[in-house]
N, C-alpha and C positions, 0 to 999 in steps of 0.2 A: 383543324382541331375543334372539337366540340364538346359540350357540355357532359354528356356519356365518358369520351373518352378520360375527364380533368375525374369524372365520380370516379371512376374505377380507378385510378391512380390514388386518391388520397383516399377511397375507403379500405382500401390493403393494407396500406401504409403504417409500417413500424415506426413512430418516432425516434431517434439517435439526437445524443448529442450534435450539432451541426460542428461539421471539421471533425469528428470523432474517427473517422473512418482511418485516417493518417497517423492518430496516436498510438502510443506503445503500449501494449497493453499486458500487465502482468498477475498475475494471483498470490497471494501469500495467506499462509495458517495461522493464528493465533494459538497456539499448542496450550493445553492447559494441562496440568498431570497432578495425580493425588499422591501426596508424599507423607511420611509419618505424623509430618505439622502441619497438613492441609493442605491445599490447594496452592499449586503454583502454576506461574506462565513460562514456559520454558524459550531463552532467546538460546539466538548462533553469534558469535563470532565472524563475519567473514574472513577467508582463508587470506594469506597478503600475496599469495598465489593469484588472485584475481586482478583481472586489471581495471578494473569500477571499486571503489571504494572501499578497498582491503581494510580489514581493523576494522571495521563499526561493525553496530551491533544492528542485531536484525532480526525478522521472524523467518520460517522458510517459507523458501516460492522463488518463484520469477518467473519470464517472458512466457506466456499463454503461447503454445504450436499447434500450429494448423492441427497434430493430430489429436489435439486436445477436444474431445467433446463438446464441454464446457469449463467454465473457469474452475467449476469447482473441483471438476476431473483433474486440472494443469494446477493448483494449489495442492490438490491430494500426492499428484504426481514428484513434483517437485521436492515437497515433503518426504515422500520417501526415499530420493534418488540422498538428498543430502543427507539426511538423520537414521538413514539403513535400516527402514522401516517397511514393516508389509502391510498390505489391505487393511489387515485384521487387527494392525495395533494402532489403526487411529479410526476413531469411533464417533458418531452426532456431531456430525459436521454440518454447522450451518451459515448461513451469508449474514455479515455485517453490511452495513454503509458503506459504497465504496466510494473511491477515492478521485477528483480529478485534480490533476495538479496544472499550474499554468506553464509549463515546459513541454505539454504534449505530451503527457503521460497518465495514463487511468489503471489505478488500482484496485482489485478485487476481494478484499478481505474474507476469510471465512474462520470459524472458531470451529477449533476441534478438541477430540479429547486423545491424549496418547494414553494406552492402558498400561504399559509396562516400560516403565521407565530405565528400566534396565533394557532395553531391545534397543534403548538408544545405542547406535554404532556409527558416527559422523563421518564425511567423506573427509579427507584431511584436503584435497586438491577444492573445495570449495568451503568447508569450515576449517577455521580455525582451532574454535571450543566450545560449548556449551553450555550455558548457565541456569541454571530457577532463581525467580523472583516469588515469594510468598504475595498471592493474590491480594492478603491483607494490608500488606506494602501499599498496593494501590490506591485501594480500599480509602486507606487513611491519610493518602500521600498528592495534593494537590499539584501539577505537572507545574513546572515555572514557562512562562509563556514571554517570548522574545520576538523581536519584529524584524523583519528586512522587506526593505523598503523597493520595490519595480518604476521604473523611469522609464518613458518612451524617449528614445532616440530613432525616429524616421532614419531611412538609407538615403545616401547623397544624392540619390537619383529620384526623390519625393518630389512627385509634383504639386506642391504648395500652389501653383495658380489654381489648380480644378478645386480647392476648399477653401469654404467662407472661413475668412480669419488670413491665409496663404498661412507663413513661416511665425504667424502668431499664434496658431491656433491655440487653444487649451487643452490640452492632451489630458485627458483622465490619467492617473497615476495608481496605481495600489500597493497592498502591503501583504505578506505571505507572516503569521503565529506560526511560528518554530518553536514546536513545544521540550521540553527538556523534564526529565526525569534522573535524579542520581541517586543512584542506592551503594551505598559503597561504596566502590572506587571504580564501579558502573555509571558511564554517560550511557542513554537510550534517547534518543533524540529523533529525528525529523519524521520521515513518513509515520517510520515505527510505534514514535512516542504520539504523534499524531492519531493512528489506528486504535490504536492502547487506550488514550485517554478518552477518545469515543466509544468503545466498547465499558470503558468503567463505568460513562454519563448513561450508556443504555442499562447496565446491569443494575446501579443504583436506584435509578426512577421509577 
């Protein structure tokens, strides 16, 4: 190997998250719609038909498929398989911040607009229900922020001799903001409310 060969390798080279290759990766919409009293964010219900996390609340989207273009194609996509939607009724779609979460999982957020809020027609076999929140909710609505706390527990079989420290070492530890939003007799909580309150800190500034 030589010095030729190491240039052409890292002057092509896409940087990737490292390990990113292994995570699950999915897309979800931020749907926004214009309603008589302004602007709202429309969530889903998931269906209790599912076997991931039935009952909460959620934007549309999920798992990005091979024959997904790009993520923003598998958020478009997804959006319409669940909320009975065509091309034409979701409109200026663009990418927020996305998402990496410590579970191996990375999220694609994007904002769009639905025009006709009546074309809403949900899948009953993965939503539930439907709901709008008035953007002004947000707006004026600070997310209540809660912590849970990550602990390393090495597996039985750690070889504590090959590390300075062995079986003392000091493990970095961290903590995951679990953000919370109640509007009602609506919880919107983890990723969601996570996405949410990052798209309000963008719209705001």
């Amino acid at each position: 190997m030589d010095t030729k060969h190491i240039l052409n390798k890292v002057q092509g080279h896409k940087p990737i998250i490292l390990g990113s290759e292994e995570y699950t990766k999915s897309a979800v919409l931020l749907p926004i719609i214009q309603k008589s009293d302004g602007l709202h964010i429309l969530f889903e219900v998931r269906s209790q038909h599912l076997r991931r996390q039935p009952g909460e609340i959620c934007f549309p989207g999920g798992r990005i498929d091979q024959e997904d273009s790009t993520e923003q194609a598998a958020a478009i996509r997804e959006t319409k398989e669940e909320l009975g939607l065509k091309d034409q009724d979701i409109t200026n779609v663009f990418p927020i911040n996305y998402l990496v979460s410590p579970f191996g999982m990375m999220v694609y957020p994007f904002v769009g607009f639905i025009q006709e809020p009546d074309a809403v027609n949900s899948n009953p076999q993965e939503v539930g229900e439907v709901f709008t929140v008035p953007l002004s909710f947000f707006l004026q609505t600070k997310p209540d922020i809660h912590h849970v706390y990550i602990n390393i527990e090495p597996d039985e079989k750690f070889p504590f001799d090959l590390i300075v420290g062995g079986e003392n070492y000091n493990w970095r530890t961290g903590k995951i903001d679990e953000y919370f939003y109640l509007y009602e007799d609506r919880v919107i909580w983890g990723l969601t409310a996570r996405i949410l309150a990052d798209f309000i800190n963008m719209i705001q500034s």
